[in-house]
N, C-alpha and C positions, 0 to 999 in steps of 0.2 A: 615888282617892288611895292607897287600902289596899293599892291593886293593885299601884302603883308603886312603893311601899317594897318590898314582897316579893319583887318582882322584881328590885329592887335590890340587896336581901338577899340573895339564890340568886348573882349575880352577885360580890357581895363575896367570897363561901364560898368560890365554885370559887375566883379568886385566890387568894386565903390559904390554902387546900391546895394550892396549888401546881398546878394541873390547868391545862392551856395546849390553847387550842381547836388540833388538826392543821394544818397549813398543807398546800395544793395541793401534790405534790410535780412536779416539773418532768421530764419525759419528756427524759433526753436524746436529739439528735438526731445523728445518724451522717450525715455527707453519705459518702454512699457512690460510688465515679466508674463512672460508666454503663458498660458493656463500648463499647468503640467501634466504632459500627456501620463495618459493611463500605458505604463508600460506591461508588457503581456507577465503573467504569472510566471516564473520562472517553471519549465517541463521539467516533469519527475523521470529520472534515465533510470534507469535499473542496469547495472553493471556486471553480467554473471560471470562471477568464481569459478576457476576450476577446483569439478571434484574432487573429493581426497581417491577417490580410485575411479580415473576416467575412464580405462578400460571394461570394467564393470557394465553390462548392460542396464542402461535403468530404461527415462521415461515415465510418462506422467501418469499416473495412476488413475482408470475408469473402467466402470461398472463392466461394461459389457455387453455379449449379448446376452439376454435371459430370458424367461418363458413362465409363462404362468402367472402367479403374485407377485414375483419379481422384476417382471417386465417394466413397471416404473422406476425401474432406480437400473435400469440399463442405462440409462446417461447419466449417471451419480459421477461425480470429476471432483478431485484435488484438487486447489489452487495452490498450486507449488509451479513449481518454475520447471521448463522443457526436460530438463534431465531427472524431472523427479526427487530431487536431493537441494536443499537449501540451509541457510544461514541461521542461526538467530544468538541473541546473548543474555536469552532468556533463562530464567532456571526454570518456568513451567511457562511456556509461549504456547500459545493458539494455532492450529490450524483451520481452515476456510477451504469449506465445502459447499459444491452446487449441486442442489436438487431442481431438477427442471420440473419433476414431478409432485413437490412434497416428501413429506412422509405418512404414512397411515397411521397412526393413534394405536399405540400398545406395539407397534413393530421394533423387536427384539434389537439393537447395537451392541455391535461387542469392538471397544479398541484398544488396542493391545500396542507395545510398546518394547522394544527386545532392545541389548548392546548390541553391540556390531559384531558378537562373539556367538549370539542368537539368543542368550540369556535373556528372560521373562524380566523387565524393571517394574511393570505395573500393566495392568488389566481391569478395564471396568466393564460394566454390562449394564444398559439401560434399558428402558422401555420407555420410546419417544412418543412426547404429545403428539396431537396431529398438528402439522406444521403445513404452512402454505407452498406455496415454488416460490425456491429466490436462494438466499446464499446464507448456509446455519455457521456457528463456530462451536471449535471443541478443546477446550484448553486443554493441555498435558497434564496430567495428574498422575503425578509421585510425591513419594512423602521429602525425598532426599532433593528431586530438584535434579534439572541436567548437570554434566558436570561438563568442564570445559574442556576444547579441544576432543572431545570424544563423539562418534557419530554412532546414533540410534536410528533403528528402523521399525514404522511403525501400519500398524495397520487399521483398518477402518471397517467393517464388515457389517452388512445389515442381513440379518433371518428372517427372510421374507416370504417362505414358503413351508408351511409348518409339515407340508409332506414329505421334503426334502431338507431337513434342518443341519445334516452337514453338507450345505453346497449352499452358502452364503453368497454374496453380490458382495464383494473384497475390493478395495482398492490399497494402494499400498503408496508409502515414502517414504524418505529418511531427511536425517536432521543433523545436523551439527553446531552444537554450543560456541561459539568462538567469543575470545575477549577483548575487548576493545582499547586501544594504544590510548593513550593519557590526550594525547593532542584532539582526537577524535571524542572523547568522554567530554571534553572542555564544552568544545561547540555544540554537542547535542545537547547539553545542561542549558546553552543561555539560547537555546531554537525553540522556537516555535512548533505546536506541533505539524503541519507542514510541513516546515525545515525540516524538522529529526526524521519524516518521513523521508525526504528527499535524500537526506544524509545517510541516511541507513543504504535506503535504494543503489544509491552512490558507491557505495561499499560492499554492492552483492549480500547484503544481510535483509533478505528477503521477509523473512516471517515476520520481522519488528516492523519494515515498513508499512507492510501489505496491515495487519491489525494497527498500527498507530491511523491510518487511514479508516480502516473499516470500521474503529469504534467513535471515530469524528465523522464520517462520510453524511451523516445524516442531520447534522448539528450546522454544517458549511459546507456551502457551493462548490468554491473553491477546492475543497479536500476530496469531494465526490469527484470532480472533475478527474485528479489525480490519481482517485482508487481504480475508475475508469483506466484511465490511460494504461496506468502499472499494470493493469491484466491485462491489457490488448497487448503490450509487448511481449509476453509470453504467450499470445494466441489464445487465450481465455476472456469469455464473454459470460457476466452475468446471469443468470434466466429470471430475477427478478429483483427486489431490494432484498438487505440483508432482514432474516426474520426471525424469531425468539425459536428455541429450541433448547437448547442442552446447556448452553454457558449458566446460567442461571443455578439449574439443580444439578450439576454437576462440581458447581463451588459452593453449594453449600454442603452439600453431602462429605464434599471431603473435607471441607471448615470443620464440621461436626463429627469427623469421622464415622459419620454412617455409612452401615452394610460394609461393614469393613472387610467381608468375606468378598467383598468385591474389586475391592484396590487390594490389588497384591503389591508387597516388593519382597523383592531379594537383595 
């Protein structure tokens, strides 16, 4: 009991001198905003379509063996996708080709273009600068333009041996125009080119993605990274950067319709 007063006692004192036990003092807290992280590029998927006739043997179109003058354009390859046959909603779309060897200066091209009935749509014939090795492009040229839902087959053939001038180094594809749903037109109009690439990709509409890349891959990292990627999922590897060739005088000539004896249609 003597204890308890006392300690009651000590307790009263400190009060009435005014002494006040510290109280916890409270750490303010700083939300601070995180730096924000670099999130990865979103990966370009390539989603492949079935063919309009899966049965059909295709397969990706390349040079071959060859011999002679020819012998560098044995590894001449299409960048089209494993079955040889792809997408686009192009009325005159591009195809991409590797030369691992170049071309030689004045070496004869002839590419040619059928319906799917074998009917001739258009035919040109050039005579290529000298081109370095790396990856050329060849747009479609007709006067009428693809038409939609129809597949064309076409062909690519270089006369490299003026001894043997019918026995070209040929590689071959096909193509088919398809039209794009309203919902799908929306977001490619308000995409980025990236986006539209990826969107395309997305869609199994090969040839739009692969050139919306091809003709940025040089301009942005990012897109280069993407045109990379999109050919390694179809097992296709570069042999150098993309390099001048035919896109050039091949649209003007038919701008101007010159050598009109050259662009055939029917």
């Amino acid at each position: 009991m003597k204890s308890f007063f006392q300690t009651s006692s000590v307790i009263l004192i400190l009060i009435l001198s005014g002494f006040s036990v510290p109280q916890a003092q409270s750490t303010p807290v700083t939300v601070s905003q995180k730096p924000a992280s670099k999130r990865p590029a979103k990966s370009i998927r390539f989603v492949p379509p079935t063919p309009p006739d899966p049965g059909e043997p295709g397969g990706r179109g390349q040079g071959g063996g060859s011999r002679g003058e020819c012998r560098p354009y044995e590894s001449l390859t299409a960048f089209v996708p494993k079955s040889g046959w792809g997408l686009t909603t192009s009325e005159r779309p591009t195809i991409w080709f590797n030369v691992p060897q170049g071309l030689a200066e004045g070496v004869a091209i002839a590419w040619v273009l059928r319906d799917d009935a074998g009917k001739t749509i258009a035919k040109v014939s050039f005579k290529a600068p000298k081109t370095p090795p790396g990856v050329i492009s060849l747009p479609v040229q007709t006067i009428d333009g693809l038409k939609v839902n129809q597949t064309y087959r076409w062909t690519f053939s270089i006369y490299c041996d003026p001894q043997e001038p019918d026995q070209p180094v040929t590689i071959r594809g096909r193509i088919t125009r398809s039209a794009l749903s309203a919902k799908l037109q929306a977001q490619i109009a308000a995409a980025t080119p990236l986006e539209k690439a990826t969107l395309y990709a997305e869609n199994g509409i090969w040839y739009d993605s692969l050139t919306i890349l091809g003709l940025q891959s040089q301009k942005d990292p990012a897109i280069a990274a993407a045109w990379t990627d999109l050919l390694q999922q179809e097992k296709l590897v570069p042999s150098g950067p993309i390099v001048p060739c035919c896109l050039s005088d091949l649209s003007e000539r038919q701008k101007n319709h010159e050598n009109s004896s050259q662009i055939l249609s029917q």
